[in-house]
C-alpha positions as CSV (number, residue, x, y, z in Angstrom):
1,X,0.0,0.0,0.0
2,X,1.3,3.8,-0.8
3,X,1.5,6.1,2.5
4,X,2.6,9.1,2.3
5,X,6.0,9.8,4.5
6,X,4.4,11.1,7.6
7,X,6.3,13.7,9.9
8,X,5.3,11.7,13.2
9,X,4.7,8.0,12.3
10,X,6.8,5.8,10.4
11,X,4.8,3.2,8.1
12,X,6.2,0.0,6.2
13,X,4.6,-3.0,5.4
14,X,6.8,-5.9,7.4
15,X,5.2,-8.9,4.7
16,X,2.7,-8.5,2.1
17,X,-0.8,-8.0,3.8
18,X,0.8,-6.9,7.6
19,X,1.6,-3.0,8.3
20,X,3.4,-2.0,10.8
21,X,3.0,1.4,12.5
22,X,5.5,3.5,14.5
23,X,5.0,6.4,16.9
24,X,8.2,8.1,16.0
25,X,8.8,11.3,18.1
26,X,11.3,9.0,20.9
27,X,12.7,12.4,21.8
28,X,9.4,13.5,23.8
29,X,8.1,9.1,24.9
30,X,6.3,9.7,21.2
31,X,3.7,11.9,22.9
32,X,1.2,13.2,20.7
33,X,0.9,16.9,19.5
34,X,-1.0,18.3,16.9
35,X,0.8,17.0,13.7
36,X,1.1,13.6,15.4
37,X,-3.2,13.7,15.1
38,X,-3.6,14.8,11.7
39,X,-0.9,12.1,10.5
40,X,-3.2,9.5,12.3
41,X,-6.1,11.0,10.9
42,X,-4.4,10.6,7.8
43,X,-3.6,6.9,8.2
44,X,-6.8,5.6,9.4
45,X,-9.1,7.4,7.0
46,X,-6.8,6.0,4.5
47,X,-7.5,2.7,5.6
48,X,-11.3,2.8,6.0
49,X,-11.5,4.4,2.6
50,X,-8.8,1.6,0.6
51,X,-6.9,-0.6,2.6
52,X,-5.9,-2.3,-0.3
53,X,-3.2,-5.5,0.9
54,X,-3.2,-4.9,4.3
55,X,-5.1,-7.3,6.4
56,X,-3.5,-6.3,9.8
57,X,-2.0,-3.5,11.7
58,X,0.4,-3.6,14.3
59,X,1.1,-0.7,16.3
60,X,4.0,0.3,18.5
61,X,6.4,3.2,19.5
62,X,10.1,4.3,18.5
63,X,12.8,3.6,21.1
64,X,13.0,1.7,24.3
65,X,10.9,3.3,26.7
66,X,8.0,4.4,25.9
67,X,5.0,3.4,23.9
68,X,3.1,6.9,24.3
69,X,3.3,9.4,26.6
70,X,0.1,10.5,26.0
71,X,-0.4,14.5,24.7
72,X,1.9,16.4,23.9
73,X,1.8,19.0,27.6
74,X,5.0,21.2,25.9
75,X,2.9,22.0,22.7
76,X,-0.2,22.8,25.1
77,X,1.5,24.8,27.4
78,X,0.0,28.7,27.3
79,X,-2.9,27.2,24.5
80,X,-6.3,29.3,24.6
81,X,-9.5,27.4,25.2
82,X,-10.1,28.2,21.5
83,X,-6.6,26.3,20.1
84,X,-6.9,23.5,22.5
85,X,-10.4,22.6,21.3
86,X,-9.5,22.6,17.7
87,X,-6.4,20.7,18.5
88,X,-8.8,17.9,20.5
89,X,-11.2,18.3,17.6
90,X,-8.1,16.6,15.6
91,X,-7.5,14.1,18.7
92,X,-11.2,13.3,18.7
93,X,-11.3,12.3,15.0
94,X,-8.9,9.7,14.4
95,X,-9.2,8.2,18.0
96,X,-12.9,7.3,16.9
97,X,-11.5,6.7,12.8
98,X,-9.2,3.7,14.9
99,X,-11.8,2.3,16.6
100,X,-14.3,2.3,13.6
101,X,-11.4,1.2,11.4
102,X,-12.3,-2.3,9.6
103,X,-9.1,-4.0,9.4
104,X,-7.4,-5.3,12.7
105,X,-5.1,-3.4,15.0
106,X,-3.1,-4.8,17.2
107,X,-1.2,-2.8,19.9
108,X,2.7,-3.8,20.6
109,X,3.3,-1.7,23.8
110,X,6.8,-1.5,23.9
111,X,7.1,0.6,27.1
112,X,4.8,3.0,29.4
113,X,1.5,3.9,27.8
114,X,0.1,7.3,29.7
115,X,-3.3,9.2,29.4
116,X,-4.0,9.5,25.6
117,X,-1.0,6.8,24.7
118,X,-3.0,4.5,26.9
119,X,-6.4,5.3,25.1
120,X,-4.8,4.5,22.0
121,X,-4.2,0.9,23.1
122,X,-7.2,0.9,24.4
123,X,-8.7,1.7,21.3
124,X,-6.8,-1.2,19.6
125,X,-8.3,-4.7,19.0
126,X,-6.1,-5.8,21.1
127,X,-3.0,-5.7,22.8
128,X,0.4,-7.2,23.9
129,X,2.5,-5.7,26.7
130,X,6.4,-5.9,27.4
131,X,6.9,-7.0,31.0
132,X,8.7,-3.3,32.1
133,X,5.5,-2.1,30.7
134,X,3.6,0.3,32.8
135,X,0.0,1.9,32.0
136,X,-2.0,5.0,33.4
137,X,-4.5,7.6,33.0
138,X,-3.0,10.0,34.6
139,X,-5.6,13.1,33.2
140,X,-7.6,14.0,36.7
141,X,-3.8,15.0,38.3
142,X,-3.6,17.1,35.4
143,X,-6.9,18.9,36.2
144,X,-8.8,16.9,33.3
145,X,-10.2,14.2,32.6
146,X,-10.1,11.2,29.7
147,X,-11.3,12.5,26.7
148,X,-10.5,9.8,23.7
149,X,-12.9,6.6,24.8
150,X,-11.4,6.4,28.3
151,X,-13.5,6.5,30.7
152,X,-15.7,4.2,28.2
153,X,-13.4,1.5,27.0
154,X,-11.9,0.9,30.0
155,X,-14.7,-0.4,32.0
156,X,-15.5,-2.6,29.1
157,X,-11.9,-3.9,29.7
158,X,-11.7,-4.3,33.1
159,X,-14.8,-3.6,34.8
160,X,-16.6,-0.8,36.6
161,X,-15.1,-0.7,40.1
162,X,-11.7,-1.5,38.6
163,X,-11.9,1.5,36.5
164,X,-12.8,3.5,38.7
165,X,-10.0,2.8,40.7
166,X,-7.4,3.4,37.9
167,X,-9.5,6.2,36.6
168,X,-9.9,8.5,39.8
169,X,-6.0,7.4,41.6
170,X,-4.6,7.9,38.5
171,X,-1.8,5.5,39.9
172,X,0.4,3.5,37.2
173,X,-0.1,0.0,37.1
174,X,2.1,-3.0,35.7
175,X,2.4,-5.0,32.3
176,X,1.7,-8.4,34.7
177,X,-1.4,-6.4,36.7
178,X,-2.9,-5.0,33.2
179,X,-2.6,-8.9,31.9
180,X,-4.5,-9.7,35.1
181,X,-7.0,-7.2,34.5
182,X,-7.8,-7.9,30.9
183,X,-5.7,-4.6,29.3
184,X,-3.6,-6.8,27.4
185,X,-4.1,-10.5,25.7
186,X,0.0,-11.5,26.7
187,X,3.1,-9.5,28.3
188,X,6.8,-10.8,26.6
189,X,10.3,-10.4,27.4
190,X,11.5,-7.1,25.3
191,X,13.1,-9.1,22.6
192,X,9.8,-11.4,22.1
193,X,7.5,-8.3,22.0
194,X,7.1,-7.5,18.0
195,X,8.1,-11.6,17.3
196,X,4.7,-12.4,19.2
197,X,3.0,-9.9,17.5
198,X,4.0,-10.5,13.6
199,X,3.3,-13.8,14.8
200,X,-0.7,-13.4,16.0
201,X,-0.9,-10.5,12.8
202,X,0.4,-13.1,10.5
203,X,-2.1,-15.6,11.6
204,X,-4.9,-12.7,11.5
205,X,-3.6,-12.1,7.8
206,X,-3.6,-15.9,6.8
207,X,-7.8,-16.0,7.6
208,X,-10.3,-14.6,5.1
209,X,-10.5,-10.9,5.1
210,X,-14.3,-9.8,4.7
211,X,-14.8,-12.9,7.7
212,X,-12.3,-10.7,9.8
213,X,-14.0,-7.5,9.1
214,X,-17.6,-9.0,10.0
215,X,-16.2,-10.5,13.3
216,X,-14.8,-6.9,14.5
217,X,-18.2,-5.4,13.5
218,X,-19.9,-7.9,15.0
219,X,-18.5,-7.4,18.2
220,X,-17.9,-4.1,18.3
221,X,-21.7,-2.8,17.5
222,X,-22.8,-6.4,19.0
223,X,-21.7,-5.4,22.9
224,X,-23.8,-2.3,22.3
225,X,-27.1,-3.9,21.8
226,X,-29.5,-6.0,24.2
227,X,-28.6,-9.4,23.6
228,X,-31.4,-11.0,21.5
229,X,-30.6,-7.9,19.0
230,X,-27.1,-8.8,18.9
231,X,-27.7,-12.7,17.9
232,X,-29.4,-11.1,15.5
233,X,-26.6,-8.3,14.3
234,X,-24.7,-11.2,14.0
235,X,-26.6,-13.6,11.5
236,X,-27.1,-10.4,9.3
237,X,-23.0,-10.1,9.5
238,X,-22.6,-13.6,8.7
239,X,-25.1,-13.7,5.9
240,X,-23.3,-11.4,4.0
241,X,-20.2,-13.9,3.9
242,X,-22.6,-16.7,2.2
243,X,-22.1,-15.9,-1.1
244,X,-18.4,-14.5,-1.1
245,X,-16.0,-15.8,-3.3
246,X,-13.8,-16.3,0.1
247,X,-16.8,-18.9,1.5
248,X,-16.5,-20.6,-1.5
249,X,-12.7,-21.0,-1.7
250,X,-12.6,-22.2,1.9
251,X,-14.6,-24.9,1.3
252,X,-13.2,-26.2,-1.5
253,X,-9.8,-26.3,0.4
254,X,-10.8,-28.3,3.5
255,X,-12.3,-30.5,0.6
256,X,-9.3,-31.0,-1.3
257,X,-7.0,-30.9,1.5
258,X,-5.4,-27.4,0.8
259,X,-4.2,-24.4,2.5
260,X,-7.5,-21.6,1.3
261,X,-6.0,-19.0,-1.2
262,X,-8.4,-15.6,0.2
263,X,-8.7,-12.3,-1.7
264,X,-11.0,-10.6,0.2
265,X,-14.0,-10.7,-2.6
C-alpha cells in the first residue's frame, strides 16, 4: 500500500498484507501533539476508505521506553480554550476513525502507555504488553479528565469498580497487573515483544478478510445492543459472507486438502 511519508509515524509493510505502525517522536516518549493527530487521521481514513493488501496493523512506538506518553503537555503549554479545542477536535477524529477502522489493530506496547498513549491501546483490538511495561490515565492529576474513549473502554476492559480505581487514583499499574486485569491478551520479554505480534498478525492475515471484518463489526456494535438484537446483528454479518468468493474458496480447500487462497472478494 502507498502512505505518504508522515512527519510523526513511520509506516512500512513488514510482509505482504501486515503494516506496521511506529509512533516516532522518541525524543518526547512519542507523545502526541497536533501533527502527530492529523498524521493518524491521515492513516486511518486512508485505511477505512482503501486498505488495499493490508489485512493487519500492528502498532508500537520508536525507542525503548515508551510506547506513548500520551499529549503532547509542551505544545499545550500557554494554548487558549479556542486552540486547545481545535487541537482535541483533531484528537477526537482519528481516535474514533481507529476504533471504527475495519481491518485489525493490534497494539505492541513496547514501554509506558500514559493518558492519551494508553487510550490508544485501548482503542486497539487488542493488545500485547512488554513486562517493564507500565499503563495509566493520569488526566484528573492534570486537572482533566479522559477525553478519547477512556473513561468508556476501560470499563468494558476491566470492569466498573476497577476503573474507577485506575480512573480517579490515577496511579500506574504494571504490564503483569494489566494482563491480570484484561488490558492486554500476553506480556513478553523485550526481545519477544514484535516476534509475538507479527506472529498473531500473520495468523490474522492468513484467515479470510471480509470474515475478519464481520467478526470486528460484529462485536464491536454487537456489545452495544441488548442481547437477543445482537444474535441477530450477528446472523445479518454472517449472511453477507454466504455468497463471497472467500466462502467458497474455503470450502473447497478443506475438501481438497489445501491451504485456502483468500482475496478478500
Amino acid at each position: 500500500m502507498n502512505l505518504p511519508a508522515y512527519e510523526t509515524l513511520n509506516t512500512g509493510m513488514t510482509e505482504p498484507q501486515v503494516l506496521l505502525v511506529t509512533l516516532n517522536r522518541p525524543e518526547v516518549a512519542n507523545a502526541i501533539n497536533t501533527q502527530m493527530g492529523r498524521d493518524f487521521l491521515d492513516l486511518w481514513t486512508r485505511l477505512t476508505e482503501d486498505a488495499g493488501d493490508v489485512r493487519c496493523v500492528v502498532l508500537t512506538g520508536a525507542g525503548e521506553k515508551a510506547f506513548c506518553a500520551g499529549g503532547d503537555l509542551k505544545e499545550r503549554n500557554g494554548m487558549t480554550r479556542e486552540q486547545w479545542v481545535r487541537q482535541h477536535e483533531i484528537f477526537e477524529r482519528q481516535y474514533w476513525t481507529l476504533i471504527d477502522l475495519c481491518v485489525p489493530v493490534i497494539a505492541a506496547v513496547n514501554g509506558h502507555a500514559y493518558a492519551g498513549g494508553f487510550e490508544t491501546v485501548l482503542s486497539c483490538d487488542f493488545a500485547y504488553a512488554e513486562k517493564g511495561a507500565r499503563f495509566a490515565l493520569t488526566e484528573v492529576s492534570l486537572g482533566i479528565m479522559p477525553g478519547a474513549g477512556g473513561t468508556q473502554n476501560l470499563p468494558r476492559a476491566v470492569g466498573e469498580r476497577r476503573a474507577k480505581e485506575i480512573l480517579m487514583t490515577a496511579r500506574p499499574f504494571s504490564a503483569e497487573q494489566a494482563l491480570a486485569w484484561g488490558v492486554v491478551n500476553e506480556v513478553c520479554e523485550p526481545q519477544d515483544l514484535m516476534p509475538r505480534v507479527l506472529e498473531t498478525a500473520r495468523a490474522i492475515a492468513r484467515n479470510a478478510p471480509l470474515s475478519i471484518r464481520q467478526v470486528k463489526k460484529s462485536v464491536r456494535f454487537g456489545m452495544q445492543m441488548e442481547l437477543k438484537t445482537a444474535y441477530r446483528f450477528e446472523i445479518e454479518a454472517y449472511n453477507h459472507l454466504v455468497e463471497t468468493e472467500d466462502r467458497y474458496e474455503g470450502i473447497k480447500a478443506f475438501n481438497e486438502k489445501r491451504k485456502p487462497v483468500f482475496k478478500g472478494r
